[in-house]
N, C-alpha and C positions, 0 to 999 in steps of 0.2 A: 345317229343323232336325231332327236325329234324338237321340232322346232314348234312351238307351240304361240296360235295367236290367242288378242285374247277374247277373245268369240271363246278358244277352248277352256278358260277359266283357268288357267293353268295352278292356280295357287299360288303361294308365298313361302318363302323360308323366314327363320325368326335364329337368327345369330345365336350361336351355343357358346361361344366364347366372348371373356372379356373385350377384344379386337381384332379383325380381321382384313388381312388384304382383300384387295378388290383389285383383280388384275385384269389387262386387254387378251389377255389370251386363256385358254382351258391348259394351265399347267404350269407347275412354281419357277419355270422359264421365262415366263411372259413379265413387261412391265408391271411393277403396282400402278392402278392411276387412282384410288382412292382408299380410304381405311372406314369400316362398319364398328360397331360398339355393339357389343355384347343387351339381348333383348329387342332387339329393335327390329324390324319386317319390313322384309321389299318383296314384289313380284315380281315372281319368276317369267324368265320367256325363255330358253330353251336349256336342256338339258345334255352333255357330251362324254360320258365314261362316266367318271366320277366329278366333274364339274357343273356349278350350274351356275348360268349367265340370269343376271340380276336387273332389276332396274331402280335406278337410284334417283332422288329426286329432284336432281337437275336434268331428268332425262338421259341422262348419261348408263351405259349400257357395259356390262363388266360380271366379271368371274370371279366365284368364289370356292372352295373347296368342300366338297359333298358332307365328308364327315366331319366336320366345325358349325353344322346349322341342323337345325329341327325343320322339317319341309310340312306345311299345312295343306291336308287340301283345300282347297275351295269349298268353301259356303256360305249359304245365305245366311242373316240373321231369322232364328226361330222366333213364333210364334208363339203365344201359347193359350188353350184355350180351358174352361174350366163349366160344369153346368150350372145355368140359374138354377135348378130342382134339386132337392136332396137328393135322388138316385136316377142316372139318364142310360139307356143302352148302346151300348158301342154295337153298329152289325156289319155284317161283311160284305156290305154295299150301300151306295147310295138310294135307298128306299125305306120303307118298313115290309117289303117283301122281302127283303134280306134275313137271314139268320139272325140271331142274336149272338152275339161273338165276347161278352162281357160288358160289363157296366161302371161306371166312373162316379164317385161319386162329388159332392160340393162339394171336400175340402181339396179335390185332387186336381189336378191339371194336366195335360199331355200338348205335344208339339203338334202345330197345324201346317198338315204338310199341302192340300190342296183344298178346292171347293169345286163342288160338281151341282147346279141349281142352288136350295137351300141345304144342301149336305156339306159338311163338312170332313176332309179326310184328315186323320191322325194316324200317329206313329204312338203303338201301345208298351208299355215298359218293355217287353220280351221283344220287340225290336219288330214285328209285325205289326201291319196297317188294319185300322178299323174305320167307320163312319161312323158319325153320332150328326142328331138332327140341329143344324147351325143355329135356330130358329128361339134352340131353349140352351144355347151356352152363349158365352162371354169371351174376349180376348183381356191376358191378365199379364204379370210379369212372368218373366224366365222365376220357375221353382228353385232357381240355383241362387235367389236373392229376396228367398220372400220366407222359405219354410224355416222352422225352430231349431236350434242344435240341440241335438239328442246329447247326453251326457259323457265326454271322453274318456272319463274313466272305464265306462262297463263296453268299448268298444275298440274295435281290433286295428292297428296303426301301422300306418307305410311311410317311407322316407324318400322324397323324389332322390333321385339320382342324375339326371341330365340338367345340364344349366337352368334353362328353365323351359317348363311344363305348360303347353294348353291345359288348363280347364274347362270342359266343355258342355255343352244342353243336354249331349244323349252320347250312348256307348258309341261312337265309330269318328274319324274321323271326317267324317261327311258334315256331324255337327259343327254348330258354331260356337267359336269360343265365348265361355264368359268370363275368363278372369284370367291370371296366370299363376303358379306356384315354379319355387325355386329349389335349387340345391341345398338339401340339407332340412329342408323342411320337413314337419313333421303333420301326418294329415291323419284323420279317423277315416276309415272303413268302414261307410254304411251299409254296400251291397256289392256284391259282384256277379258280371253277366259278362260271360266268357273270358276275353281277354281285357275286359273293362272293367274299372274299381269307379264305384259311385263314390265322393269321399267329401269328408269336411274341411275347413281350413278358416276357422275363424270365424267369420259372417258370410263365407265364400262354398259354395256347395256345386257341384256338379259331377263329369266322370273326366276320369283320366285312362292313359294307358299303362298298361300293370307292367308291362314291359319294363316301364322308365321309373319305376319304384323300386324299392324292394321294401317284401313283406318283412313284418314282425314290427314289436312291442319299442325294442331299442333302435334308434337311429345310427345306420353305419357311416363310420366316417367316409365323408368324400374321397374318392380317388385323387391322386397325386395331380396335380395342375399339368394340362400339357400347355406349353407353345404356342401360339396359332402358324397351321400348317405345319407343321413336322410332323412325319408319321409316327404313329403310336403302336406297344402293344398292349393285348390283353390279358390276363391271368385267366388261364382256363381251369388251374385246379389249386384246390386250396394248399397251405403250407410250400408255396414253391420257394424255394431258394433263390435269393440275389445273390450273385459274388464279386468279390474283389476283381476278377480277371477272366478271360472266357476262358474257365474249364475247371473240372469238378473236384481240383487240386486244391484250387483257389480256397480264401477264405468265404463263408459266410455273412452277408453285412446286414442283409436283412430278409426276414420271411413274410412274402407276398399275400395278398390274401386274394379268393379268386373273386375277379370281376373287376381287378385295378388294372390303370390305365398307366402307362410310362410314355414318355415321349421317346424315340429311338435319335441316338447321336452317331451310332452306326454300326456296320455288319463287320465281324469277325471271327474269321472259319466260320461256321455255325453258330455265332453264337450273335445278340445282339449287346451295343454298348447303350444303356438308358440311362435318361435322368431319375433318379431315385428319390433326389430331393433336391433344394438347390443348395449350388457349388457342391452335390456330392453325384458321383459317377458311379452305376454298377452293371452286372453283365448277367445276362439271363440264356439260359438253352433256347435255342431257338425253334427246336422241334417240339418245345411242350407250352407255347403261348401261339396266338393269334393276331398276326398282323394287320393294319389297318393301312394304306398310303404307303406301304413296302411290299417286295415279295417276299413271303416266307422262307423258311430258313429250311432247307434239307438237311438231315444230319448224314456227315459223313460215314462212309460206310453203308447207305443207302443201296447201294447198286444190287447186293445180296439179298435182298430182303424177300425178296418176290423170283428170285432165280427159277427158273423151271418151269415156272406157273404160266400159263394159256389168259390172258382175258380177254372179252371180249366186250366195247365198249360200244354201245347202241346208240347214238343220236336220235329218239324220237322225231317223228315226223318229217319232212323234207320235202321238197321242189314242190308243189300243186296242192298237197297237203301242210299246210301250214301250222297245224296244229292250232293252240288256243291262241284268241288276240287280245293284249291287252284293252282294257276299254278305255284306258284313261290317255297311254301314251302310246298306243296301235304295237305295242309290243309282239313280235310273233313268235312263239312258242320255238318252232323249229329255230330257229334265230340262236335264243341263249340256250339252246339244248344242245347243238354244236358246240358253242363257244366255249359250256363247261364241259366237253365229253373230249374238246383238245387237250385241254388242262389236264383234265383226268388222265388221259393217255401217255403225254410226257414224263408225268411222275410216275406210270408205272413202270413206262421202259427206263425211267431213271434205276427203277429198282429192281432192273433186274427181269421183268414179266418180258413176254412176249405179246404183245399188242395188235386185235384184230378191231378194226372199224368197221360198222356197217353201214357206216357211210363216211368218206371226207367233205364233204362239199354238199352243197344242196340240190341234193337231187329224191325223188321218189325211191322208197324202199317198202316192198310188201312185207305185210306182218309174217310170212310164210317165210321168206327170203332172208330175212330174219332169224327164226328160229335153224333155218337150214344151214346158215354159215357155224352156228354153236354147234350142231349137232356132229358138219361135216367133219368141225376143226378139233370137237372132243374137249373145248373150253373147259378149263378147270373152275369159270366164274363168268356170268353172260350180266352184265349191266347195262340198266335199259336208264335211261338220263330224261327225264320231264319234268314240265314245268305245270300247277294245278289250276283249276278254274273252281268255282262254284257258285251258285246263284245267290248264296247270302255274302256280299262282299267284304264283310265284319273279319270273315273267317282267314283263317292265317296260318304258315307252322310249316313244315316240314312232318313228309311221311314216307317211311319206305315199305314198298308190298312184299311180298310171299305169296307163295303159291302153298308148299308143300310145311309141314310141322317140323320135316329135320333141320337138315343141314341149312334149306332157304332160308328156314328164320331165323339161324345165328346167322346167318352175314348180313340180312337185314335189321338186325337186334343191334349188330355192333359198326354195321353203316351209318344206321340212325343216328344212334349215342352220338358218334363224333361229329356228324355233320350238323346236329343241335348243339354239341359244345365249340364247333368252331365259328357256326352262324352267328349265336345267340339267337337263332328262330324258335317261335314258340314249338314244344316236343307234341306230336300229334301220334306219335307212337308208331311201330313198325306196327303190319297190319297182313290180314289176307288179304290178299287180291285176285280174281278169277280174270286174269288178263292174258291175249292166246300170247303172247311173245312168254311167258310165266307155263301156263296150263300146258299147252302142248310142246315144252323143252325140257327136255331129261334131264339134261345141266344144271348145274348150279347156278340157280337165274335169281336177280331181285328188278324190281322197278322202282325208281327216286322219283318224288315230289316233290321237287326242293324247295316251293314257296307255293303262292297262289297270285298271279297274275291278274285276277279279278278283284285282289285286295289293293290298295291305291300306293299305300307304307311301299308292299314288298315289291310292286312293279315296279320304283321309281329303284330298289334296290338292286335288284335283281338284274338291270340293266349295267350295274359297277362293276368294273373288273374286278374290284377288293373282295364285293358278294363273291363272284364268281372263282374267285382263286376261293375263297373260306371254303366254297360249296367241293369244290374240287377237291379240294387239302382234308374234308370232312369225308367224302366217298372212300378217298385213298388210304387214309387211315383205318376205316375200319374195315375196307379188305385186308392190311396189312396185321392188322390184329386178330380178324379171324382165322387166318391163315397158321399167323406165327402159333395159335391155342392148336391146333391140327399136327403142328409137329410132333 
C-alpha cells in the first residue's frame, strides 16, 4: 500500500460513472458512508490493490473502486509563452552559446516550463525542452483556446469512449487539463505524437489519450452501462456470442462486439452470467473475455492442456537487487514481478505443466543461476517476468524479447498478442533482445515487459491485482497456444 502525503502531489481521480459509493474500507464489504456523481474530482491520499481512498469535502476520508474513476496525475497550470519577433531561436541551453535547436515563430506558442536568469525554458511540440531568450517573448493564453478550427470535414475523427476525458495542454499526462470531453463525443484529429491525439471539439482544442478513443470517421456506439461496483467483463474479440445459458448448446441472444463492457451477475461452471441489457440476462465463455473486479474464468478441462511440459518461471530481480523503482508511487520492480510470476505459475500447474521457480520469495538470484536451473531442468519454455523503465515517461505498452529467430519468437509473438489483448496495453511489439538470461539459454527462453513503471497511467496500474491477473492470464495464454500449434 503506498500512502501518499500531499507534499507528494498525489493527484486526483475524476468519477467515470454516473454514481459511486464511497466506502470506510478498501473493498465492497466495507460500509458506504458517502455517494460521488459521475465527473466530478477529489484527491487522492492513498492507494490499496485496487482501491483508492479519496478525500471528500467535508474532510471526510473514504474509498472508492479503482476501475469506476479516471486517475489524474498531478499538475500544475501551464504557461504559455509566444515571441514579440517575427522569428526567435529556441537553443539547447540558457545562453546564446547554446546550439540552435529550432525556431518559433509569432503566431506560435509553447508551454513555459522553467526560468533560468533572462532565459526562458519550454517544452517544444516533440516533447523535448528548448530555451528561447525571455527578454523578446510574451506570456499569452493555453493554444487549446485561442487557435482557429481547421475545417471537420477534410479531417480524420475519434469517439471518446470513457465517461469522460481530460483534455489537456501537451501530450502526457504530466499536463494540465483544459477542458473535458464525454462519452460518445465525436472530436477531429489534428495530430498525433505517440500515444496522444491532439484533437478538436468545438471551440475546445488540446491532447487527449488515444487509448480512450477509438479511431475512425463513424462513432461507435457506447458500451452497455455498467452498475457502479459490479465487476465487469470485456469483449476481447469481435462477433462473440452471447447465450441464453452457460454452454454452447444454448441459444444465441446476442453478437458482442469487441471492446464491450458487461456487468457480471455471476460465475457458472465456466461460464459468466452478465447484464446484456436491462431486465435481460445472458451468458458468455469465460475463457474468451477479460475480467475486471472478478477472477477469471478457467475453462474446464484445463488441467491437459500443458501436461508434460517443463516451465520455468523467472521472477526478475530480488532481495538487494530491486530492480526498477517506480518514481511516482516507489513501486519496486522485484515486487510486482513475483506477484505476477505466482499467478503465472498457478495457472500452469492448473494445466497440467510442471512448474520451476527461480525464486519464491525475495531473495537474490544471479543471472548465471538462472540460466543454469533451465538448462539443468531441460525446460521446455524459460520465462523471465519484468517490469520497464524509460527516460521519456510519455512512453507506455507492453513488449516481449527474443533472443533467437525460431522457435523464441513465436512464443514471444504469441505471448505478446494475448497479453495486449487481455491488458488492453498499448502493443510495443515482440522484439530482439540481447539479454544473458536470453543469449546464453539454449531453452526456449522469452523476457516480458509488461508495462513501464516510469509511466504514471501504468504504475498506478500495475500495482492492481486485476492488471496483474490480465497480465498473468495474458503470458498463460500465449504459452498455451504456442504450444497447442507445436502439436
Amino acid at each position: 500500500m503506498a500512502v501518499l502525503s500531499n507534499s507528494q502531489q498525489a493527484g486526483s481521480v475524476t468519477i467515470a460513472v454516473s454514481s459511486l459509493n464511497v466506502r470506510d474500507g478498501a473493498g465492497q464489504t466495507h460500509k458506504v458512508i458517502a455517494q460521488v456523481k459521475g465527473q466530478e474530482n477529489y484527491p487522492i491520499v492513498q492507494m490499496k490493490d485496487n482501491w483508492i481512498q479519496i478525500l471528500l469535502p467535508n474532510g471526510q476520508k473514504g474509498w472508492v473502486a479503482s476501475w469506476h474513476v479516471e486517475i489524474n496525475q498531478p499538475a500544475t497550470p501551464a504557461a504559455y509563452v509566444s515571441p514579440t519577433i517575427e522569428t526567435l531561436n529556441i537553443r539547447a541551453g540558457p545562453s546564446t552559446s547554446f546550439p540552435v535547436v529550432g525556431q518559433m515563430a509569432k503566431s506560435e506558442s509553447f508551454p513555459r516550463l522553467d526560468a533560468e536568469g533572462d532565459w526562458i525554458k519550454i517544452r517544444l511540440k516533440d516533447g523535448s525542452i528548448g530555451w528561447t531568450a525571455g527578454w523578446l517573448t510574451k506570456e499569452v493564453p493555453s493554444p487549446a483556446l485561442i487557435q482557429p478550427a481547421p475545417n471537420p470535414s477534410s479531417q480524420a475523427q475519434a469517439t471518446v469512449k470513457s465517461a469522460t476525458l481530460n483534455v489537456r495542454s501537451g501530450p502526457g499526462t504530466h499536463e494540465s487539463a483544459v477542458g473535458q470531453v464525454y462519452a460518445g463525443d465525436s472530436l477531429t484529429i489534428l495530430e498525433q505524437q505517440g500515444d496522444w491525439i491532439r484533437i478538436q471539439k468545438d471551440n475546445l482544442q488540446g491532447w487527449v489519450a488515444s487509448w480512450l478513443v477509438t479511431m475512425g470517421s463513424t462513432p461507435s456506439p457506447p458500451s452497455p452501462s455498467v452498475e457502479s461496483e459490479k465487476p465487469t467483463i470485456r469483449i476481447l474479440n469481435p462477433g462473440t456470442n452471447l447465450r441464453s445459458g452457460p454452454g454452447t448448446s444454448f441459444d444465441v441472444v446476442k453478437i458482442a462486439k469487441e471492446g464491450e463492457n458487461y456487468a457480471v451477475l455471476g460465475v457458472e461452471g465456466d461460464w459468466f452470467r452478465i447484464q446484456t441489457a436491462p431486465n435481460q440476462v445472458g451468458y458468455v465463455a469465460g475463457w474468451i473475455v477479460s475480467a475486471q473486479g472478478v477472477a477469471n474464468v478457467e475453462r474446464k478441462g484445463n488441467e491437459s492442456l500443458l501436461k508434460g511440459r517443463t516451465i520455468l518461471v523467472d521472477p526478475g530481480h530480488g532481495g538487494s537487487d530491486s530492480g526498477a523503482i517506480g518514481p511516482h508511487l516507489g513501486t519496486l520492480e522485484k515486487v510486482v514481478n513475483l506477484q505476477v510470476s505466482h499467478l503465472l505459475s498457478r495457472k500452469l500447474k492448473a494445466a497440467g505443466a510442471t512448474v520451476i521457480m527461480t525464486r519464491e520469495d525475495d531473495r537474490k538470484v544471479s543471472l548465471q543461476e538462472r540460466v543454469d536451473s533451465s538448462i539443468r531442468r531441460q525446460v521446455d519454455a524459460f520465462i523471465s517476468i519484468h517490469h520497464n523503465t524509460s527516460e521519456n515517461y510519455r512512453v507506455n505498452g507492453v513488449i516481449t524479447y527474443f533472443y533467437s529467430n525460431g522457435d523464441d519468437r513465436e512464443l514471444a509473438n504469441s505471448i505478446q498478442k494475448e497479453v495486449v489483448k487481455r491488458t488492453g496495453s498499448t502493443d510495443l511489439n515482440a522484439r530482439y533482445g540481447n539479454y544473458f538470461v536470453l543469449r546464453e539459454n539454449p531453452q526456449l527462453a522469452v523476457l516480458c515487459e509488461l508495462g513501464f513503471l516510469t509511466n504514471y497511467q501504468e504504475e498506478v496500474i500495475m500495482k492492481t491485482k486485476e492488471f496483474q491477473e490480465q497480465a498473468a492470464e495474458g503470458v498463460f495464454q500465449g504459452i498455451v497456444k504456442y504450444f497447442a500449434q507445436k502439436k
